[in-house]
N, C-alpha and C positions, 0 to 999 in steps of 0.2 A: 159432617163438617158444616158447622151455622156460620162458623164468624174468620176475619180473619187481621193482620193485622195490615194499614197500609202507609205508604212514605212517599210524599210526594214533594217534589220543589215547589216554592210558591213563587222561587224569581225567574229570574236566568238562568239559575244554575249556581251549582257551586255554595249550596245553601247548609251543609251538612247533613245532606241525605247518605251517606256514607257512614259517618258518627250514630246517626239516631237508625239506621238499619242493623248496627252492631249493635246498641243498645237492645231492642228490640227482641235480638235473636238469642235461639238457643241450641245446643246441640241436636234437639228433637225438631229443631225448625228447617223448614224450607224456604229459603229464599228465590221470590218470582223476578226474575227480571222482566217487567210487560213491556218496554219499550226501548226505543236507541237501541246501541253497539257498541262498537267499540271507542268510540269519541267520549263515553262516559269517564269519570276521574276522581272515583268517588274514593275519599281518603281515610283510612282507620288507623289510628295511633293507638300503642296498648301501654301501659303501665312499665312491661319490660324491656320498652323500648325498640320492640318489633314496629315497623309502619309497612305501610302497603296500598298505593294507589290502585282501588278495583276499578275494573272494567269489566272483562267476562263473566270473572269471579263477583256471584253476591258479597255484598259488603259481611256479610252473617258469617264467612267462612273459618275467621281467627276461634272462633266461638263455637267450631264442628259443625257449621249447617251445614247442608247441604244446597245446590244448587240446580234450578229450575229456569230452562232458557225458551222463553215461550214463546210460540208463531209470530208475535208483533217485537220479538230483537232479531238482529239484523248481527251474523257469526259473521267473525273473521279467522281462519282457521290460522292465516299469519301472527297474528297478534296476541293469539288465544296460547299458541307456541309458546310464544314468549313469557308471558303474566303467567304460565301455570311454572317454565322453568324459577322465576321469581320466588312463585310461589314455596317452591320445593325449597329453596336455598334458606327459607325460612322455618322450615320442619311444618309446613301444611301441606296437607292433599285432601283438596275438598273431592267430594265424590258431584258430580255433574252430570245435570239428563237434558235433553233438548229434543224441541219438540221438530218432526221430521219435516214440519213445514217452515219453518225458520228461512230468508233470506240467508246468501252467503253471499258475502263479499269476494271479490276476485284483486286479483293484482293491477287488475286493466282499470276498475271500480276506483281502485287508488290514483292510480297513475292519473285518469281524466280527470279527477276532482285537483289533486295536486297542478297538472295543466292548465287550467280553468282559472282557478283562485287567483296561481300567481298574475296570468294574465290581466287578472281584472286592475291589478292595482292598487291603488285608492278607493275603487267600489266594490271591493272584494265582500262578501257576504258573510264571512264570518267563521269561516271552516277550519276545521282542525287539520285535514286533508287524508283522512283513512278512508274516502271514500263509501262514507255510510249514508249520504244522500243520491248519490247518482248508483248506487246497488238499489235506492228505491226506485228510484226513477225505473232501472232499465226490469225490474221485475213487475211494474204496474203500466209500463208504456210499451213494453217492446216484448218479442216471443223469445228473449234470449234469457230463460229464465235458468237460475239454477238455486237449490234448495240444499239444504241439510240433506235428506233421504237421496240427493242426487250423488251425493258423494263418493257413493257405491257402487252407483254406477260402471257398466266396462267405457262408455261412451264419454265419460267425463275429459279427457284431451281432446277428444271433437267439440263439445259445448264451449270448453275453453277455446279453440281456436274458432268457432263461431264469436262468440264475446269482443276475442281481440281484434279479425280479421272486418267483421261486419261492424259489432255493436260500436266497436271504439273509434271508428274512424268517419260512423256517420254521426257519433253523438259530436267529437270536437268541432263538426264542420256543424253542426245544431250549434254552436255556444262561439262561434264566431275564432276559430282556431283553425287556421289554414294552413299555416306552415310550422314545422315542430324542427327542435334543435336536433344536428346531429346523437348528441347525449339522449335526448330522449327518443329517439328513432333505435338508437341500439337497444335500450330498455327495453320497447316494448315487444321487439325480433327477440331478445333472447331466448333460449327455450328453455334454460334455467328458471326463469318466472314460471314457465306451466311444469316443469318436474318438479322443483320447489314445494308448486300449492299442492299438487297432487301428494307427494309425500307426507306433508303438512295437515293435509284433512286427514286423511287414514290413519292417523297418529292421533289427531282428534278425535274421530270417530273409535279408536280401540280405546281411548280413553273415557267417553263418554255412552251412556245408554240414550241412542234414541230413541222418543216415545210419544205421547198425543197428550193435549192438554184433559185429558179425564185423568190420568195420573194425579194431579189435582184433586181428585174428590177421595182418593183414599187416605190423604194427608189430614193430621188434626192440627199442624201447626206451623201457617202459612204465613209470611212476610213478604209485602208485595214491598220492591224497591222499583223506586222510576228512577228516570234518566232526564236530564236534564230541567226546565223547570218550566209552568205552568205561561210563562210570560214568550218563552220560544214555542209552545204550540205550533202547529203547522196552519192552526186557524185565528192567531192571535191577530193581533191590528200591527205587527212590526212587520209583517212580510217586506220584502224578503228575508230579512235575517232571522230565517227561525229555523227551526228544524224538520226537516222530512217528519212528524213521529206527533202521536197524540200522547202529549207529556200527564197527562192529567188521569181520571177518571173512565175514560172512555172504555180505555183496553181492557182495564180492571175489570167492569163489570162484566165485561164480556167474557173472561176467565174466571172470575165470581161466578155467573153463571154456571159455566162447564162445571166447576166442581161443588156446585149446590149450595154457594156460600148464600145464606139470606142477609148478615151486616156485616161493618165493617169499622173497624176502629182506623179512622183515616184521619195521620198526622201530615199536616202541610209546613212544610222546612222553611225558613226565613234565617237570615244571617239578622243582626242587629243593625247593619246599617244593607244598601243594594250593592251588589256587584253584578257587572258585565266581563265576556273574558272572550271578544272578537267584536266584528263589526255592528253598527245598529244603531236605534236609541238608547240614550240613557237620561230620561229626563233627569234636571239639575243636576247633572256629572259635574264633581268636582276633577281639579288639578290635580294629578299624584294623590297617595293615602289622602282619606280623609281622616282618619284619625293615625296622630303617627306610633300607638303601638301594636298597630296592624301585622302581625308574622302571617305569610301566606305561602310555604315552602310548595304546594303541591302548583297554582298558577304561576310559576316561573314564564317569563315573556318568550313567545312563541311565535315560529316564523310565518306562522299564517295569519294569529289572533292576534298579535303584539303583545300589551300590557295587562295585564289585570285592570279595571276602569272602576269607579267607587262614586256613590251618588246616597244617598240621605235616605234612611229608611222609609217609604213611601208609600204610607198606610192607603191613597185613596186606589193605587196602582195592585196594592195588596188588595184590599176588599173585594176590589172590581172581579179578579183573577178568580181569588175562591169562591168569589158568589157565582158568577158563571160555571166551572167547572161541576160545585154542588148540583149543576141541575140536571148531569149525568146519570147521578143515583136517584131524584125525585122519581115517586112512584113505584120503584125497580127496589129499592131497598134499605134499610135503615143505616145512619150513619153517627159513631158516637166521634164527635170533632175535636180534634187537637189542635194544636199549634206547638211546635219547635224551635226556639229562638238559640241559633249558635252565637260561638263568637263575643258574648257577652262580656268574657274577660281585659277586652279589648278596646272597654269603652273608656273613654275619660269623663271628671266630674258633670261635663254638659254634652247631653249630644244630639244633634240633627234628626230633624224629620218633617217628612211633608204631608200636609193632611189638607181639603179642601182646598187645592192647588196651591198652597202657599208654604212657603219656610218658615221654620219655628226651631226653636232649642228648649229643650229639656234635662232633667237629668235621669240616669239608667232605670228607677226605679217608676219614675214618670212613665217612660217608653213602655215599659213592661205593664202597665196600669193603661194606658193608651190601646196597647195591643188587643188586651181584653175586651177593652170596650168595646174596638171598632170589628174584631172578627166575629168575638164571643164563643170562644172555645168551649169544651164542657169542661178541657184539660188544659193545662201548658207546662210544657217543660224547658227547664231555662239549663242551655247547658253552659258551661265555663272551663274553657280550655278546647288545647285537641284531643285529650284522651275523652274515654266515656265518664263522662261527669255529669249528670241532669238533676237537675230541681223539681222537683212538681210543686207547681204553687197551686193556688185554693182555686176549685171549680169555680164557676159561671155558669150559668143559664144556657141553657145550647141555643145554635142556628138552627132550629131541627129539620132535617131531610125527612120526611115520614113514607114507611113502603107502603 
């Protein structure tokens, strides 16, 4: 294995890393998830009308891949329940392997982040509330760890009622949560939450093969999909409102690596205009859609996030982003650069964008000429619609990454 193919968000999220991972894929494909969990929402529309919000499931799956759940995603054995019963009602069954060192989310994991958030209010940081930031937390701060391989454990309702008993009740009094509603004091005594998960991984676990990221290197036909977007980094300049998770390059190389990959065909996603879908910055956020034939069925408003947020396509915010992340593969390995522009169908004769801190308008074919300039892709694909529909327009000169 030399090469492989990779998809990364360039915004916030929500860029059509879902679309361009189904493009992408093929039945002989592996789909990597390197990062996030369950809080991903990545959307595949097919021709015959099938749709399907993935999270656990790579986006690759309509398409026969299979799936690859590696050491830096963060399982939810509840949720995973759920999306594969989805799954089935659709006539798919992807086949799924996950590596044994994988974060597991717990019910407690939920519950504190759901606590937390609502608490905050008006400062709330942006959470979907599955609790796939505080399962980081408590698996890099604290001995209360539990893993994929722990599942199997005989010990696993003692780690669970360490979790609840100890981890949960010193983390709320850490985040400033001293006293909890009757309603949430019954949740978290029940013992149905820990029969529940227990039931619920081991049903995971017969479903899935666990295994170690060298699995990777027998593979010839790899698709890395990321999770959310290169602007929620855990090391970006928006902290707090980012993500527990290195959205970018980072994990890639590092499972590159393990499976002997030397390049990489790494597409970085972009909607046509920016979207936000929780708390934060958004420089020059507009009021409501900025374009009004915006259809966005999968961000329906959300009781953590609110609204879907929309702000002008924002090339200096874009450049910044992939030039920084490129310098993960510098020296490490070769990189042939794409770019992925969704959502195009959706533009009207003039549209928005910001370049050299200031607003400007153009029309679609402007923007798309723009794009090139300022990333300079070797490739761009223009897609149009929700279904898989991509353009390839004329190469450009690369940014080159050289190994």
């Amino acid at each position: 294995m030399t090469t492989a193919q990779v998809i990364i968000g360039a915004g916030f999220g929500d860029e059509g890393k879902g679309l361009f991972t189904d493009y992408f894929s093929t039945r002989s494909s592996t789909v990597v998830r390197f990062n996030g969990g369950a809080q991903a929402g990545h959307t595949v529309q097919l021709t015959d009308g099938r749709r399907h919000v993935f999270s656990h499931f790579g986006a690759g799956s309509f398409r026969g891949a299979r799936t690859f759940l590696s050491r830096f995603f963060v399982c939810n054995p509840l949720l995973f329940a759920r999306e594969q019963t989805e799954l089935e009602a659709l006539g798919v069954y992807p086949e799924v392997l996950i590596d044994g060192d994988s974060y597991v989310t717990t019910p407690y994991d939920m519950m504190v982040n759901q606590i937390v958030e609502a608490a905050r209010g008006s400062a709330r940081h942006g959470s979907v509330g599955v609790g796939f930031g505080e399962t980081v937390g408590r698996e890099e701060e604290t001995p209360y760890s539990l893993r994929v391989a722990d599942l199997s454990r005989d010990d696993l309702a003692q780690r669970l009622w360490l979790i609840r008993e100890r981890w949960l009740p010193q983390r709320l009094k850490q985040l400033g949560v001293e006293t909890l509603s009757p309603q949430w004091q019954e949740r978290i005594a029940s013992p149905g939450a820990v029969d529940g998960f227990i039931n619920l991984s081991r049903a995971m676990l017969e479903r899935c093969e666990v295994t170690r990221s060298r699995y990777l290197s027998r593979q010839r036909d790899l698709v890395f999909e990321g999770a959310q977007g290169l602007m929620l980094d855990q090391t970006s300049g928006f902290f707090p409102h980012v993500t527990r998770s290195h959205t970018g390059l980072r994990n890639v190389v590092a499972l590159a690596h393990d499976a002997g990959i030397r390049s990489l065909s790494l597409l970085y996603a972009t909607r046509a205009y920016l979207t936000r879908h929780g708390a934060g910055p958004l420089p020059f956020e507009v009021g409501g859609k900025i374009y009004p034939g915006i259809e966005d069925p999968t961000n329906k408003p959300h009781a953590f996030q609110g609204s879907l947020r929309f702000a002008p396509l924002n090339l200096d915010l874009l450049h910044k982003a992939i030039t920084r992340d490129l310098a993960h593969a510098e020296g490490v390995m070769s990189v042939h650069l794409q770019l992925g522009v969704s959502c195009l169908d959706q533009l009207p004769e003039r549209v928005a964008l910001v370049a050299a801190g200031a607003k400007e308008e153009c029309d679609p074919h402007s923007l798309l000429a723009r794009l090139r300039r300022t990333i300079r892709p070797q490739q761009l694909l223009a897609s149009y619609g929700p279904e898989c529909h991509c353009i390839e327009a004329t190469s450009v000169p690369a940014l080159a990454v050289t190994a």
